[in-house]
C-alpha positions as CSV (number, residue, x, y, z in Angstrom):
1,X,-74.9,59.1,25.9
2,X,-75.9,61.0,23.1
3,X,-74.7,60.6,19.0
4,X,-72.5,63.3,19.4
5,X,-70.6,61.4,22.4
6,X,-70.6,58.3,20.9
7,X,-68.9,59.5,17.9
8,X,-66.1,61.3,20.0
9,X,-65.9,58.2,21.9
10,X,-64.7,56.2,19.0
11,X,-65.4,53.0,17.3
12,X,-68.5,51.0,19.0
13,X,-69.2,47.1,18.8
14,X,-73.1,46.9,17.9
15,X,-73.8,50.5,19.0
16,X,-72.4,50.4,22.3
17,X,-69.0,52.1,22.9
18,X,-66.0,50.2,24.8
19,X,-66.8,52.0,28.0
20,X,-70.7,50.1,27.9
21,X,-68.7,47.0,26.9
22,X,-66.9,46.7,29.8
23,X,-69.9,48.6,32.2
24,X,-71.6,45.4,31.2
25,X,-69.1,42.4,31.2
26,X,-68.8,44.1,35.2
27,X,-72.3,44.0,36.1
28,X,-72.3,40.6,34.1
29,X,-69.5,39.3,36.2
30,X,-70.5,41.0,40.0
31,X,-74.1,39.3,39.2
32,X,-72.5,35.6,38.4
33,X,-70.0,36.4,42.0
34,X,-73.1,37.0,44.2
35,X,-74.7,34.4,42.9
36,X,-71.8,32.1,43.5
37,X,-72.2,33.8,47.1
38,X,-75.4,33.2,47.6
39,X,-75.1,28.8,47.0
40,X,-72.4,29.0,49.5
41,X,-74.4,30.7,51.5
42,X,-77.0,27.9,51.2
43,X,-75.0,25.1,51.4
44,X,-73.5,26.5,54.7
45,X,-77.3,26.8,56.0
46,X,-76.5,30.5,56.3
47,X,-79.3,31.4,54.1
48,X,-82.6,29.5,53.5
49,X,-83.2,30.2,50.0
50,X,-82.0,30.7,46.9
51,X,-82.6,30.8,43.1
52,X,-80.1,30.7,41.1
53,X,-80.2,33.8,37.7
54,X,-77.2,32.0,36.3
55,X,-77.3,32.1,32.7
56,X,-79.6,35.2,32.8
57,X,-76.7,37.6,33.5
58,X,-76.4,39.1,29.6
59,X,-80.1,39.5,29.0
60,X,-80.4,41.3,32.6
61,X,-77.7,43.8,31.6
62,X,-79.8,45.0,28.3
63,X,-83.1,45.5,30.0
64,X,-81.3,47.7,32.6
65,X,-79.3,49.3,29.4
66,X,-82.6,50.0,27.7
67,X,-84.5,51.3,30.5
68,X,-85.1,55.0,30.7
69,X,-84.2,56.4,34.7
70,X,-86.1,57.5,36.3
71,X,-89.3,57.0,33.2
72,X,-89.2,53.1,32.8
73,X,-91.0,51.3,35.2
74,X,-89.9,47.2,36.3
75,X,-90.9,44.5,38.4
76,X,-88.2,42.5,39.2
77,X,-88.6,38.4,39.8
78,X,-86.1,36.3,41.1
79,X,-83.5,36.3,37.8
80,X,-83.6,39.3,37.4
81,X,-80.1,40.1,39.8
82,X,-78.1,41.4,37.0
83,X,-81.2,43.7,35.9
84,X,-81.0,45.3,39.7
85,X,-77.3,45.6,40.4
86,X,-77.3,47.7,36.6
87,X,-80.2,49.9,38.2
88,X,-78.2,50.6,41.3
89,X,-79.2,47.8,43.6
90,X,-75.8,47.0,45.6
91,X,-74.4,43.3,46.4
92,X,-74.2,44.2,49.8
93,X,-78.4,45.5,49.7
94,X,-79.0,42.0,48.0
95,X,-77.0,39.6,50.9
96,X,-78.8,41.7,53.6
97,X,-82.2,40.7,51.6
98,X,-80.9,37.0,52.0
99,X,-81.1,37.3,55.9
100,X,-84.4,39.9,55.8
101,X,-82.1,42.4,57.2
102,X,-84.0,45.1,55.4
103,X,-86.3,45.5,52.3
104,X,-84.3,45.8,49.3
105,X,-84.8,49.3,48.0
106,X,-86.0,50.2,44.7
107,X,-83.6,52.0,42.6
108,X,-84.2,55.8,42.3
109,X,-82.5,57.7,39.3
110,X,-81.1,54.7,37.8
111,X,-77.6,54.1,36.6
């Protein structure tokens, strides 16, 4: 989003506009609700593994927010859900990785 857009757009809350805001508090939330998933899942014996990136949700979010599509380059670790569902990794991609359905795929082009 460019100056010109932001200004258009209004007031912003530490440069990001309300739209970002709640773009983020999403991904924030959809990260926390696979996790929970995911130690069901475990607990059930459904799934073998898991590691929880509670608490890692916010910090995620701004990587993926700073990160240039399609130019930045990332390696993701296990915490880093939030990170991937902002650079277009989907839940559904990230359970299917929990039973090695399929590789997860790398995120082309961004969010």
């Amino acid at each position: 989003m460019s100056d010109s857009d932001i200004k258009k757009a209004g007031k912003t809350y530490e440069g990001l506009t309300r739209q970002q805001l709640i773009e983020a508090y999403r991904l924030m939330y959809t990260s926390r609700r696979v996790d929970d998933r995911e130690i069901l899942l475990k607990r059930q014996q459904k799934i073998y593994f898991q590691i929880s990136g509670a608490g890692h949700e916010a910090v995620g979010v701004a990587a993926a927010f700073a990160m240039k599509p399609g130019y930045d380059w990332f390696y993701a670790y296990y915490r880093d859900r939030a990170l991937c569902l902002a650079l277009g990794v989907t839940p559904y991609e990230m359970l299917l990785q929990e039973w090695a359905r399929r590789m997860i795929p790398a995120p082309a082009g961004g969010r």
